[in-house]
N, CA, C and O atoms as CSV, one atom per row, in Angstrom:
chain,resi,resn,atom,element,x,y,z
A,1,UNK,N,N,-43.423,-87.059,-26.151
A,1,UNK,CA,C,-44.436,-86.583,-25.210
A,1,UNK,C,C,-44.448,-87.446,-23.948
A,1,UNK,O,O,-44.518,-86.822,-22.889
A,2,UNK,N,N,-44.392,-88.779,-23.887
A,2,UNK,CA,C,-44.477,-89.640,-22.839
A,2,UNK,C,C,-43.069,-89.938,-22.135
A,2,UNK,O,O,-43.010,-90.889,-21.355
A,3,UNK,N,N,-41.814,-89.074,-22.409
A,3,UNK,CA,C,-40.529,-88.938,-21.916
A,3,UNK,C,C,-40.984,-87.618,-21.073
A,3,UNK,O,O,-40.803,-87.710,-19.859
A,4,UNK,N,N,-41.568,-86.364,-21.570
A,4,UNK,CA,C,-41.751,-85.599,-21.081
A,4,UNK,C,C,-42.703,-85.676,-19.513
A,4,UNK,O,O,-42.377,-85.519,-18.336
A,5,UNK,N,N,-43.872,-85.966,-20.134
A,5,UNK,CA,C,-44.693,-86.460,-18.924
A,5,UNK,C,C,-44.155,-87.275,-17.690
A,5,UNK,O,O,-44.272,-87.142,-16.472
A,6,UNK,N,N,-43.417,-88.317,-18.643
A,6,UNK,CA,C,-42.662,-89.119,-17.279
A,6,UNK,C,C,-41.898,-87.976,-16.700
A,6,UNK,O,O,-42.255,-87.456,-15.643
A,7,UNK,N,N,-41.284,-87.739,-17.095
A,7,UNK,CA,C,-39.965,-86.690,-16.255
A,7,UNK,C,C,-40.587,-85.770,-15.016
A,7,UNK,O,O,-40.378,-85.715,-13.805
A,8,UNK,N,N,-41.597,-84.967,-16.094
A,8,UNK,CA,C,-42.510,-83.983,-14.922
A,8,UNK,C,C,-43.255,-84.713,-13.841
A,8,UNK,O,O,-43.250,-84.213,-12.716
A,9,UNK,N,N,-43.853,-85.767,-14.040
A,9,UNK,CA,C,-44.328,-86.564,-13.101
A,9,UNK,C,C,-43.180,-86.596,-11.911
A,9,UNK,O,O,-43.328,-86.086,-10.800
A,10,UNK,N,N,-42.071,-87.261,-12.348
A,10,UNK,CA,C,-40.740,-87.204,-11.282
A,10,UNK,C,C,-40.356,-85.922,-10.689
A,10,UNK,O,O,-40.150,-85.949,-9.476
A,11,UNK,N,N,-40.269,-85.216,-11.073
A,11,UNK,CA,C,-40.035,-83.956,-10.821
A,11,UNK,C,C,-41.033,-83.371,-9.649
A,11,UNK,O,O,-40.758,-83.234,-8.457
A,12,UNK,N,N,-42.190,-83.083,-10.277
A,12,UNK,CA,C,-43.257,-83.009,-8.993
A,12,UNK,C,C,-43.399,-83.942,-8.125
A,12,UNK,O,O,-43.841,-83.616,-7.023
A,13,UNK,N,N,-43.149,-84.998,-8.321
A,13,UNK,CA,C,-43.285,-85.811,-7.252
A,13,UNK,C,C,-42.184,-85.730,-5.724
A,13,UNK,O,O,-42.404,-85.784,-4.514
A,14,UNK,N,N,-41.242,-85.610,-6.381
A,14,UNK,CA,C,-39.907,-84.832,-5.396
A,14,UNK,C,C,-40.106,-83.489,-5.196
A,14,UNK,O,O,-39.455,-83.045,-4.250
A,15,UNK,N,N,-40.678,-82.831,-5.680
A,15,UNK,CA,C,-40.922,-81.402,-4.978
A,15,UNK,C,C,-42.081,-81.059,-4.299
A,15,UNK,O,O,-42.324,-79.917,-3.908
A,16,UNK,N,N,-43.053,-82.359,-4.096
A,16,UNK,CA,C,-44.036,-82.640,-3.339
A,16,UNK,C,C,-43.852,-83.302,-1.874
A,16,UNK,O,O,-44.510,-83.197,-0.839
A,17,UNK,N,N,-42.515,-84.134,-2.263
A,17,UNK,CA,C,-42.166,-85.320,-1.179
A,17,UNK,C,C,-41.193,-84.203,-0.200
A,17,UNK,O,O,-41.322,-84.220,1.024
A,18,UNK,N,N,-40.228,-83.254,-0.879
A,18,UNK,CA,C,-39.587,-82.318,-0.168
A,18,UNK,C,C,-40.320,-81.281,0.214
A,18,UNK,O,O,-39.632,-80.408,0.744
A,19,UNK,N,N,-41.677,-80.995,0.136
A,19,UNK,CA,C,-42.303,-79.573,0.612
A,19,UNK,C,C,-43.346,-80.404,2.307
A,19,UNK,O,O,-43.786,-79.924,3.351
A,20,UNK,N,N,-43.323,-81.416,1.859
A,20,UNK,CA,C,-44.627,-82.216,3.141
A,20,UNK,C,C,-43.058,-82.138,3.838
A,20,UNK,O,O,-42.999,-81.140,4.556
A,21,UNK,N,N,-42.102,-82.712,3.829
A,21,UNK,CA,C,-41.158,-82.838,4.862
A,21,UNK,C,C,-40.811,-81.960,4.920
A,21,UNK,O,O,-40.131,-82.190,5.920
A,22,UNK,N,N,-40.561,-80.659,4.658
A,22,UNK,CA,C,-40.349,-79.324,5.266
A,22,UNK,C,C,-41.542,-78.919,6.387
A,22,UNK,O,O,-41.163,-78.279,7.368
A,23,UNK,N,N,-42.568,-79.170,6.309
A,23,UNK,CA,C,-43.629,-78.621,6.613
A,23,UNK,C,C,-43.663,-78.945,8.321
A,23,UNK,O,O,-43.750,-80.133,8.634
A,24,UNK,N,N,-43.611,-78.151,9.173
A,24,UNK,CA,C,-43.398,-78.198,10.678
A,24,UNK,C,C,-44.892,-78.712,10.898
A,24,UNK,O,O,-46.013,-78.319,10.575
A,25,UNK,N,N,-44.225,-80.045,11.780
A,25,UNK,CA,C,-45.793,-81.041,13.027
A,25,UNK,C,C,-46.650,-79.807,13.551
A,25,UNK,O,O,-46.019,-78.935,14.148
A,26,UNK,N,N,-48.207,-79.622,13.368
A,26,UNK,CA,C,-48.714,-78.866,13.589
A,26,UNK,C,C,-49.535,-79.491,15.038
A,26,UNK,O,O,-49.989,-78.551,15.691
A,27,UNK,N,N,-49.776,-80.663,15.579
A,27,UNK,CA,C,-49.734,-81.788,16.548
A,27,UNK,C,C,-49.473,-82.872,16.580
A,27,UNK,O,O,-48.848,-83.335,15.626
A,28,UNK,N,N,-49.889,-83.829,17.827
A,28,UNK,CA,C,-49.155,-84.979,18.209
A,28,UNK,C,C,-50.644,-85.729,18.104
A,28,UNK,O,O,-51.596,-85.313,18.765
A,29,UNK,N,N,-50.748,-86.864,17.216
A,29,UNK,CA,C,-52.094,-87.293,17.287
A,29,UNK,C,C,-53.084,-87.530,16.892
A,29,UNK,O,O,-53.207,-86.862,15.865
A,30,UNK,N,N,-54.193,-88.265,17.109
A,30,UNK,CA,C,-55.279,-87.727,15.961
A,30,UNK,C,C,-56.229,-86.846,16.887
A,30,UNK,O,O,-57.226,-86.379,16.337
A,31,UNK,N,N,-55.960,-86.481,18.667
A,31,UNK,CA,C,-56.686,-85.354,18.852
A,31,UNK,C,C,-56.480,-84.156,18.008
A,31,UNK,O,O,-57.474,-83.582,17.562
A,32,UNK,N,N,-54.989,-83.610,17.678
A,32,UNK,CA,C,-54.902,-82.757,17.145
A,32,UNK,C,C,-55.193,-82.521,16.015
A,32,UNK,O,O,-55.605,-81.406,15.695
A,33,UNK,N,N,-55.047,-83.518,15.138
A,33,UNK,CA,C,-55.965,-83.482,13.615
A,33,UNK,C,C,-57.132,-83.384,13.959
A,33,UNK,O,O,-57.604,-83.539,12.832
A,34,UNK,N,N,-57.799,-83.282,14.444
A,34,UNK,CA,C,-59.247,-82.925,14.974
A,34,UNK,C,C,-59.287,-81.454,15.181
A,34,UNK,O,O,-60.117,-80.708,14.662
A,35,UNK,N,N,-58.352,-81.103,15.960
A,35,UNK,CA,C,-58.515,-79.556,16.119
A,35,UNK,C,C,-57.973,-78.272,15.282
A,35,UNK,O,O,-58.258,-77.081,15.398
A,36,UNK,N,N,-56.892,-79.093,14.201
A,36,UNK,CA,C,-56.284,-78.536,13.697
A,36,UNK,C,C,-57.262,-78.222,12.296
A,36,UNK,O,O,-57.605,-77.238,11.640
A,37,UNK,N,N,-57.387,-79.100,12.288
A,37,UNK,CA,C,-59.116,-79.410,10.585
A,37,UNK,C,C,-59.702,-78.189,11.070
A,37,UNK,O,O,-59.617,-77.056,10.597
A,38,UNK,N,N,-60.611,-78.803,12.593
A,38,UNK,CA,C,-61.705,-77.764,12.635
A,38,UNK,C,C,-61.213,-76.099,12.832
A,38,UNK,O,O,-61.925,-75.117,12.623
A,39,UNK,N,N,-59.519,-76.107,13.378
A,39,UNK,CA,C,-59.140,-74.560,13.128
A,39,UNK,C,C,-58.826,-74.108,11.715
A,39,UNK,O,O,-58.771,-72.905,11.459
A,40,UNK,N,N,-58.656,-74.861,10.960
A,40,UNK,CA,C,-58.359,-74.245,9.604
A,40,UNK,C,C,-59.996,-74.268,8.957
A,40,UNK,O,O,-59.921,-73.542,7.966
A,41,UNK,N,N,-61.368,-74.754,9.072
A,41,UNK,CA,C,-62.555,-74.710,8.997
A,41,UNK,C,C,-63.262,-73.344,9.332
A,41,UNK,O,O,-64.071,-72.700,8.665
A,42,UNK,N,N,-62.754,-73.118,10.468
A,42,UNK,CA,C,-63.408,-71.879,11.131
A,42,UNK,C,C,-62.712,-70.587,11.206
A,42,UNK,O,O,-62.993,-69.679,11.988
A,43,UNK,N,N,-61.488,-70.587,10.049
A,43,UNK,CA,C,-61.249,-69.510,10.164
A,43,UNK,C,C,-59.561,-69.153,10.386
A,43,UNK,O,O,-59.108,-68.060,10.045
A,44,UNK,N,N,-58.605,-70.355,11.077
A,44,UNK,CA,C,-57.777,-70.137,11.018
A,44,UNK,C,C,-56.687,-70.000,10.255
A,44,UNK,O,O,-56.778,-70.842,9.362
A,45,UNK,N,N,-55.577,-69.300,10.124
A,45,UNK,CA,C,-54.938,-69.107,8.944
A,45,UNK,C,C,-53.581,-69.165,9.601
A,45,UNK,O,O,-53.234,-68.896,10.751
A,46,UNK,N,N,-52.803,-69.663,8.374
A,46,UNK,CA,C,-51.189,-69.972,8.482
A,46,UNK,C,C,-50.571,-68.927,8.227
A,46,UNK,O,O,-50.817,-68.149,7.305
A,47,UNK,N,N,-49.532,-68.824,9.214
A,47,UNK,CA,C,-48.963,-67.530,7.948
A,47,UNK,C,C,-47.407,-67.956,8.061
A,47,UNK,O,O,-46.961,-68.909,8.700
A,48,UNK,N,N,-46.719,-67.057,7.320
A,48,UNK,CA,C,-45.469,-67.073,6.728
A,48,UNK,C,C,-44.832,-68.156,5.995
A,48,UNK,O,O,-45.257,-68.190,4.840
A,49,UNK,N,N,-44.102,-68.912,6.207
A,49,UNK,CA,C,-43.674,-70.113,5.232
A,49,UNK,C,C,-44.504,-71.251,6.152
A,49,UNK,O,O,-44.619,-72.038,5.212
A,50,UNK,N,N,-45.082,-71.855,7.113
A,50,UNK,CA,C,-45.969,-72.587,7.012
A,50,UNK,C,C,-47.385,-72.348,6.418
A,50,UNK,O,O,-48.216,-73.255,6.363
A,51,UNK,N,N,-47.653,-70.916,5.917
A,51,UNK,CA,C,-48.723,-71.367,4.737
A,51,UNK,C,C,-48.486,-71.472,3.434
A,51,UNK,O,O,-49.085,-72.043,2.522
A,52,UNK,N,N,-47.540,-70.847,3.487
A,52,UNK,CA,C,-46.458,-70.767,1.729
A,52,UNK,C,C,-46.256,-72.478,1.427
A,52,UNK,O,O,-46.265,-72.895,0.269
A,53,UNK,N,N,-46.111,-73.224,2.379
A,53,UNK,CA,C,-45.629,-74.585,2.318
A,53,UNK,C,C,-47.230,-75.469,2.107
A,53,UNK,O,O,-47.601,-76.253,1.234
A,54,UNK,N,N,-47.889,-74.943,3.286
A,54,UNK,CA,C,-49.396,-75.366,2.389
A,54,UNK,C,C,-49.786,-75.616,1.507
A,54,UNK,O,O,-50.121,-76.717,1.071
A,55,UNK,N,N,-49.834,-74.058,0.818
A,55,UNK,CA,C,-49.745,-73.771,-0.778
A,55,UNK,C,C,-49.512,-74.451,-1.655
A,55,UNK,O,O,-50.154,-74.624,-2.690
A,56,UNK,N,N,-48.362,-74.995,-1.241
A,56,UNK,CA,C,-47.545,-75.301,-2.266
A,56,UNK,C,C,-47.642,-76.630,-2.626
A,56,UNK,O,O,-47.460,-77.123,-3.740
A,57,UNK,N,N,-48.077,-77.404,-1.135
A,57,UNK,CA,C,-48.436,-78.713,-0.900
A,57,UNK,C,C,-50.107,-78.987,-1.996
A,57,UNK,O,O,-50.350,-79.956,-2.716
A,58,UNK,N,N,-50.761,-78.067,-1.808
A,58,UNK,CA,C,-52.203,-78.250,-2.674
A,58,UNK,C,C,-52.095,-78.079,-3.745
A,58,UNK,O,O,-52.803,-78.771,-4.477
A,59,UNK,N,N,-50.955,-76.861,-4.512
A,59,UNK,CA,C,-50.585,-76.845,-5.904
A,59,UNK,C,C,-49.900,-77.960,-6.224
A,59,UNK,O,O,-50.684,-78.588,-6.934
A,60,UNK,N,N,-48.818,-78.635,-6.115
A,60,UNK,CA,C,-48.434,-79.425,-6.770
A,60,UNK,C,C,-49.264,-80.876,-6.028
A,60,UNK,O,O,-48.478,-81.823,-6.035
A,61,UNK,N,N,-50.013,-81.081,-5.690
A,61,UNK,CA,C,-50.818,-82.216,-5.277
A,61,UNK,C,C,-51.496,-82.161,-6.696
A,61,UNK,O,O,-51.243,-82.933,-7.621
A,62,UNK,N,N,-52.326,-81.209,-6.718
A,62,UNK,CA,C,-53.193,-81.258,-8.221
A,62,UNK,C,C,-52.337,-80.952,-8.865
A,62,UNK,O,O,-53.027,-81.111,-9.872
A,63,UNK,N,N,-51.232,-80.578,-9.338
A,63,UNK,CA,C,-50.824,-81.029,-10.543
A,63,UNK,C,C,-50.095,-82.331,-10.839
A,63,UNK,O,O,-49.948,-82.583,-12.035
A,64,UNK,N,N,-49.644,-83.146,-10.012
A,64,UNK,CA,C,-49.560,-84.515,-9.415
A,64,UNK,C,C,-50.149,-85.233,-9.961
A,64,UNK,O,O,-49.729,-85.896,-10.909
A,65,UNK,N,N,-51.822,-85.296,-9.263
A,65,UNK,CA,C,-53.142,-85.851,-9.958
A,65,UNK,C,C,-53.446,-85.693,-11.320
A,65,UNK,O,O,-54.033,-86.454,-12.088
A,66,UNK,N,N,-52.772,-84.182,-11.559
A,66,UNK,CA,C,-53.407,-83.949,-13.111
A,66,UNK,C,C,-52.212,-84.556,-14.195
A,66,UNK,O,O,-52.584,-84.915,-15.312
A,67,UNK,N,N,-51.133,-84.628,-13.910
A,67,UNK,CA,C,-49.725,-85.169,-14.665
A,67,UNK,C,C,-50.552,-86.717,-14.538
A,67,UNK,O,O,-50.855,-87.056,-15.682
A,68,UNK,N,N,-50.971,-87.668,-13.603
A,68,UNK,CA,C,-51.244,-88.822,-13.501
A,68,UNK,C,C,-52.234,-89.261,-14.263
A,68,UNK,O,O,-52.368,-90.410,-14.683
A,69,UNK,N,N,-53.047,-88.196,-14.474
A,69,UNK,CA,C,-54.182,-88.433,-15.285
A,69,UNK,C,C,-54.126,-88.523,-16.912
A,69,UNK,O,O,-54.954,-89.020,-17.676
A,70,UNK,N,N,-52.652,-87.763,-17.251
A,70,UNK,CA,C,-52.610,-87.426,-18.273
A,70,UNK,C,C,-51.719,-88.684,-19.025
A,70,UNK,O,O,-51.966,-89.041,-20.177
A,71,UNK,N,N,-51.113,-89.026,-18.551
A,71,UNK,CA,C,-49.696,-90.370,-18.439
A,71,UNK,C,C,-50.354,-91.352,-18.221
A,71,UNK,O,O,-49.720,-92.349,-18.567
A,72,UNK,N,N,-51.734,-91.689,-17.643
A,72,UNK,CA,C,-52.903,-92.630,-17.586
A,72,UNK,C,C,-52.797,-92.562,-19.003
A,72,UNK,O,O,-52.125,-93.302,-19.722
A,73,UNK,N,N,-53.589,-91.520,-19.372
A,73,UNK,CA,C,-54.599,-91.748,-20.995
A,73,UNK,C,C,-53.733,-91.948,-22.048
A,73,UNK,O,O,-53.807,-92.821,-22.913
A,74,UNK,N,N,-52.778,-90.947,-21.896
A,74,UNK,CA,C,-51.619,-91.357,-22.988
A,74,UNK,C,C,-51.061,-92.562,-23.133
A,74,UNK,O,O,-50.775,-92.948,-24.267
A,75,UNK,N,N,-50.823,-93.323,-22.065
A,75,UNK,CA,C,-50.037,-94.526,-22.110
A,75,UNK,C,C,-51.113,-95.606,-22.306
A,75,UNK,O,O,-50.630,-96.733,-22.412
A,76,UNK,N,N,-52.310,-95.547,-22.372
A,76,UNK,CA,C,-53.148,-96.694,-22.438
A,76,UNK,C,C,-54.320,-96.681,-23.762
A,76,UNK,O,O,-55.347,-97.316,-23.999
A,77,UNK,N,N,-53.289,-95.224,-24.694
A,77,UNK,CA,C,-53.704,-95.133,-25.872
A,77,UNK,C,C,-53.032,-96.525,-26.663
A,77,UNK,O,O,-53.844,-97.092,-27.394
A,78,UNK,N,N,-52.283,-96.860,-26.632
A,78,UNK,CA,C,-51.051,-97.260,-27.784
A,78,UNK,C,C,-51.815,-99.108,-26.993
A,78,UNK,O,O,-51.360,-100.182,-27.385
């Protein structure tokens, strides 16, 4: 079980690290993180493979967290 977990942990972790670096600069800055937050807040939406890449970025984030959580408890059973 704790060969497994490790592995998937690796696994998502590289298909997390390769989906943020696919993902096209949406600005230059922290003005633009400012505007970019409050456009995705109020309504704005991504489309085609920069929201697919989004997606994909928030799915395997939580399952990331949730593989970490799990490889926590397991490993600090023993």
């Amino acid at each position: 079980m704790r060969n497994f977990l490790m592995f998937a942990e690796v696994v998502v972790a590289f298909l997390l690290i390769m989906v943020v670096v696919l993902q096209s600069s949406k600005s230059a800055g922290m003005g633009g993180a400012v505007s970019g937050a409050a456009d995705s807040v109020f309504g704005g939406k991504a489309r085609g493979i920069d929201g697919l890449l989004s997606k994909c970025t928030i799915v395997l984030g939580i399952i990331f967290a949730i593989l970490s959580l799990f490889l926590g408890i397991y490993l600090n059973q023993y």
